[in-house]
BAMAR-62327 format. One line per 8 residues: number of its first residue (from 1); their letters; for each residue y, x, z of N, C-alpha, C, O. Coordinates in nm, 2 decimals, padded with zeros to 4 digits, always signed. Last residue first. Layout:
BEGIN
NUM) a) Y:X:Z:Y:X:Z:Y:X:Z:Y:X:Z  ...
This chain:
BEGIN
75) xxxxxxxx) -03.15:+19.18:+30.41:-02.95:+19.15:+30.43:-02.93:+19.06:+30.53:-02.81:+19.03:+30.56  -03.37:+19.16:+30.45:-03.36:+19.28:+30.47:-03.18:+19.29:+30.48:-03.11:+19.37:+30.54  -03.53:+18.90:+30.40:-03.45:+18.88:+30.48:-03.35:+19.04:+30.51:-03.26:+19.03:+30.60  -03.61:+18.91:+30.14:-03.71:+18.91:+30.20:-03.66:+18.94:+30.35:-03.74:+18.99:+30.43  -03.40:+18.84:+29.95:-03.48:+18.69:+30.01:-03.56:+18.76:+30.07:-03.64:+18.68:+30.10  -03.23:+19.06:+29.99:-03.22:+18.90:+30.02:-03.32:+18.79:+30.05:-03.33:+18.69:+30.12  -03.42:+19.20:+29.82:-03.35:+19.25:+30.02:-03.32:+19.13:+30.04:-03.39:+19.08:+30.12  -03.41:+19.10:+29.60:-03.53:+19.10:+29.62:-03.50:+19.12:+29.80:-03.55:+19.05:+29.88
67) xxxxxxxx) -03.11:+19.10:+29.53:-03.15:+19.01:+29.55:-03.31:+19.00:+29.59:-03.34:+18.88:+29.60  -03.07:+19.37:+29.56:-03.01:+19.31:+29.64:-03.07:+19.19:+29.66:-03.10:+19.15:+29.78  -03.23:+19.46:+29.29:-03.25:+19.50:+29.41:-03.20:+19.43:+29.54:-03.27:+19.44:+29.64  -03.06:+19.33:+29.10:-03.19:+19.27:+29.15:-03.23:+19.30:+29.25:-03.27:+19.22:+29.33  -02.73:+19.36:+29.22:-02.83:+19.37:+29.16:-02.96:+19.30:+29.19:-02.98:+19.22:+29.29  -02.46:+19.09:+29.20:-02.54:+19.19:+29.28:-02.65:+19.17:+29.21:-02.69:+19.07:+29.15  -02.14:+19.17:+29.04:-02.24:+19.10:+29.05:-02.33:+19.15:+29.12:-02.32:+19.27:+29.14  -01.90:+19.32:+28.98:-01.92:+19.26:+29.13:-01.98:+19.17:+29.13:-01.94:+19.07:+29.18
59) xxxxxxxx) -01.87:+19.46:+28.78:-01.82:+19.31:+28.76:-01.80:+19.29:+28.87:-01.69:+19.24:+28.90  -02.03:+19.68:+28.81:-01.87:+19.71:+28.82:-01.77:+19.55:+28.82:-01.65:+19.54:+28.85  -02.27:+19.57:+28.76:-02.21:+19.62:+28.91:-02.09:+19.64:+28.90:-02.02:+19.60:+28.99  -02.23:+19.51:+28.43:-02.23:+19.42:+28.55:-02.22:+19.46:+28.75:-02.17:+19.38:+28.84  -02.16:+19.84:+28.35:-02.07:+19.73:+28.37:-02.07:+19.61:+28.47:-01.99:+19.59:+28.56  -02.44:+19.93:+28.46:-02.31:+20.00:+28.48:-02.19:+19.85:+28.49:-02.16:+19.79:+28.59  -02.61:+19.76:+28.28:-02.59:+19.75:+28.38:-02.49:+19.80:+28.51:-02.46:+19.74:+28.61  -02.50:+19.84:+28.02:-02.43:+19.73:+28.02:-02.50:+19.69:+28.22:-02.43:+19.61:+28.29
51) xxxxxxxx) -02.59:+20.10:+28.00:-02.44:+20.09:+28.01:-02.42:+19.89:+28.09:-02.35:+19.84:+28.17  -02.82:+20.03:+28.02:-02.77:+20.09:+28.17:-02.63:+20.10:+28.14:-02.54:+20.12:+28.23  -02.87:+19.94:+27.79:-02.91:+19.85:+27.94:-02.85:+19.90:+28.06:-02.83:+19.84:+28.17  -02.83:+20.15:+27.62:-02.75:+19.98:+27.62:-02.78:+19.93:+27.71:-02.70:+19.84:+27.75  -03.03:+20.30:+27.67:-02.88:+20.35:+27.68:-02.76:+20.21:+27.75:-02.68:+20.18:+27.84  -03.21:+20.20:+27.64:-03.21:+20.22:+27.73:-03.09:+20.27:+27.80:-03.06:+20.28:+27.92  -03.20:+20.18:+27.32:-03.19:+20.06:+27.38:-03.19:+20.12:+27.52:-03.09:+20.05:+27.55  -03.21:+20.45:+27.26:-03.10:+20.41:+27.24:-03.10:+20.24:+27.30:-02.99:+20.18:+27.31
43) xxxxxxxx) -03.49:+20.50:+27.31:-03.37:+20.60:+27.41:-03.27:+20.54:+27.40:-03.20:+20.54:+27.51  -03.64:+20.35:+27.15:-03.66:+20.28:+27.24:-03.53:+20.38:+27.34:-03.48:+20.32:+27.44  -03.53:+20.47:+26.90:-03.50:+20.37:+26.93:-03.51:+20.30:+27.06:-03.44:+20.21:+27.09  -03.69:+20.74:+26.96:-03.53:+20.72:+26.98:-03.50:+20.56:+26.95:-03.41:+20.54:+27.03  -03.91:+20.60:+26.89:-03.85:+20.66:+27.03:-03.72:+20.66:+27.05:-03.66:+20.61:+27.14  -03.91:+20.58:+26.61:-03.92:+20.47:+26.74:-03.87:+20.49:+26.84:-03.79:+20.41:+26.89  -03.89:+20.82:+26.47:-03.78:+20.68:+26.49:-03.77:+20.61:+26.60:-03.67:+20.59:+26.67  -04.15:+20.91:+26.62:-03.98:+20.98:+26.68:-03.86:+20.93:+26.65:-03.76:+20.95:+26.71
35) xxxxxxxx) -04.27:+20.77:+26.42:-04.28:+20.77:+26.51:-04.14:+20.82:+26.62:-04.06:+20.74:+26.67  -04.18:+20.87:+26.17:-04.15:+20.77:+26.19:-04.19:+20.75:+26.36:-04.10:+20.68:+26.41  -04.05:+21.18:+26.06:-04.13:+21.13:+26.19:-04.09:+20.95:+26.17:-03.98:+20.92:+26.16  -03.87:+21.29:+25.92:-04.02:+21.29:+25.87:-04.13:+21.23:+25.96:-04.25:+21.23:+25.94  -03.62:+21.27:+26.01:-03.62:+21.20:+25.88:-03.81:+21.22:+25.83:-03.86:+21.17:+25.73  -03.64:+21.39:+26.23:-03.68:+21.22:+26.25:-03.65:+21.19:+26.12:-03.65:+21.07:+26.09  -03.61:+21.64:+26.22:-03.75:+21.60:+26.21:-03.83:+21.39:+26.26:-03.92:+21.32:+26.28  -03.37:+21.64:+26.18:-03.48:+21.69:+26.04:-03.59:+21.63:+26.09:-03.67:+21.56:+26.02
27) xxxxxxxx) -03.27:+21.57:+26.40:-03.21:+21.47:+26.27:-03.35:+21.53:+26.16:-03.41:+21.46:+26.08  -03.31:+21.80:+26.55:-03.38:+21.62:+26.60:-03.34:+21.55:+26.46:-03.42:+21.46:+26.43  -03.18:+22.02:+26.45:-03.31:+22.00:+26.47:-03.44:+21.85:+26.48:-03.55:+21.81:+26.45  -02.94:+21.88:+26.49:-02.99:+21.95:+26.34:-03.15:+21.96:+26.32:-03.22:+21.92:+26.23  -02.91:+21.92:+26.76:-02.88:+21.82:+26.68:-02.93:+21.80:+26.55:-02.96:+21.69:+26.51  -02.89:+22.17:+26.82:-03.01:+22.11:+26.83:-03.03:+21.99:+26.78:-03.14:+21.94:+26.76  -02.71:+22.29:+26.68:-02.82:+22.31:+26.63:-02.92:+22.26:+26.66:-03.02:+22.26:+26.59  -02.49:+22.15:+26.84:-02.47:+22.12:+26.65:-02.63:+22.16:+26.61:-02.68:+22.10:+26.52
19) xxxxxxxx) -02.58:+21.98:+27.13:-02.51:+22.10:+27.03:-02.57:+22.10:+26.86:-02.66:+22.05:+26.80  -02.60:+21.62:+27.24:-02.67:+21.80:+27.21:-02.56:+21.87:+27.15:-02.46:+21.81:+27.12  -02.51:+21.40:+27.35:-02.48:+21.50:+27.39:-02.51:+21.68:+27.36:-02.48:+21.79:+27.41  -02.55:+21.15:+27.27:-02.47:+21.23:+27.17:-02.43:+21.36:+27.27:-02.32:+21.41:+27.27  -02.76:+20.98:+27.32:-02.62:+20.99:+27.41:-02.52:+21.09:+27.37:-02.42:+21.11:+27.43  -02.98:+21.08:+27.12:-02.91:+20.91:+27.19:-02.77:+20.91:+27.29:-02.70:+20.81:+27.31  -03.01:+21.35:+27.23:-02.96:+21.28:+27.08:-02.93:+21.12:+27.13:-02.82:+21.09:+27.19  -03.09:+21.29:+27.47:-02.95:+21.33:+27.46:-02.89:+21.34:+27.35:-02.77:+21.34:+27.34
11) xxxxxxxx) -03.33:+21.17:+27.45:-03.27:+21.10:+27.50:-03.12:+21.13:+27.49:-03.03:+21.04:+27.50  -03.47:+21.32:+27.29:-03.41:+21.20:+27.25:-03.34:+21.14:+27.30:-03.27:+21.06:+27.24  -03.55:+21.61:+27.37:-03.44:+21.63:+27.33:-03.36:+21.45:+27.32:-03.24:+21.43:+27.33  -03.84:+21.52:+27.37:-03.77:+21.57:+27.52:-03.63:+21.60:+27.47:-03.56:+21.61:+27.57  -03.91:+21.57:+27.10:-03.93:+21.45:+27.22:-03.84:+21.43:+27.35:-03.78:+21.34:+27.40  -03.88:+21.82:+27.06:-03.78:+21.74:+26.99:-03.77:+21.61:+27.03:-03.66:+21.54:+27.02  -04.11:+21.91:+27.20:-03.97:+21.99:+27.24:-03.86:+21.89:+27.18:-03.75:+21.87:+27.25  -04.30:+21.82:+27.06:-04.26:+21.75:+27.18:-04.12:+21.86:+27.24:-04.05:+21.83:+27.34
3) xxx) -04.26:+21.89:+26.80:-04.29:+21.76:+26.87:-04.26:+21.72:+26.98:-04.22:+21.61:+27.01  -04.11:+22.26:+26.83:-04.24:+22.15:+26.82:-04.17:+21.96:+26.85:-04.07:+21.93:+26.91  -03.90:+22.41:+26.60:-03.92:+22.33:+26.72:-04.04:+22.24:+26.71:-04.07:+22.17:+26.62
């Protein structure tokens, strides 16, 4: 698998959604990639923001978006 085939896979390694071979594939080549560490670090914080923005809408908090329609009178 190239680089960027294994790039395009991070995000679903981060959400634990691949299959046992592709999984196999992203684990070998981030034990040689420090770079493709990163990445997947930056997939797995992206993870954590949208779960945790998930939750705050589910709180019945309003989004940023609501609040930019708010003040520009659009509510």
């Amino acid at each position: 698998m190239t680089v960027n085939e294994i790039r395009e896979l991070l995000p679903f390694f981060a959400a634990n959604s691949l299959q046992a071979a592709e999984r196999d594939a992203v684990e070998e080549a981030l034990e040689n990639s420090e770079e493709l560490r990163k990445e997947l670090e930056f997939w797995r914080h992206a993870k954590h923001a949208t779960l945790i923005n998930a939750e705050t809408r589910a709180e019945g908090h309003v989004s940023s978006v609501q609040i930019v329609d708010y003040a520009r009178g659009a509510i």
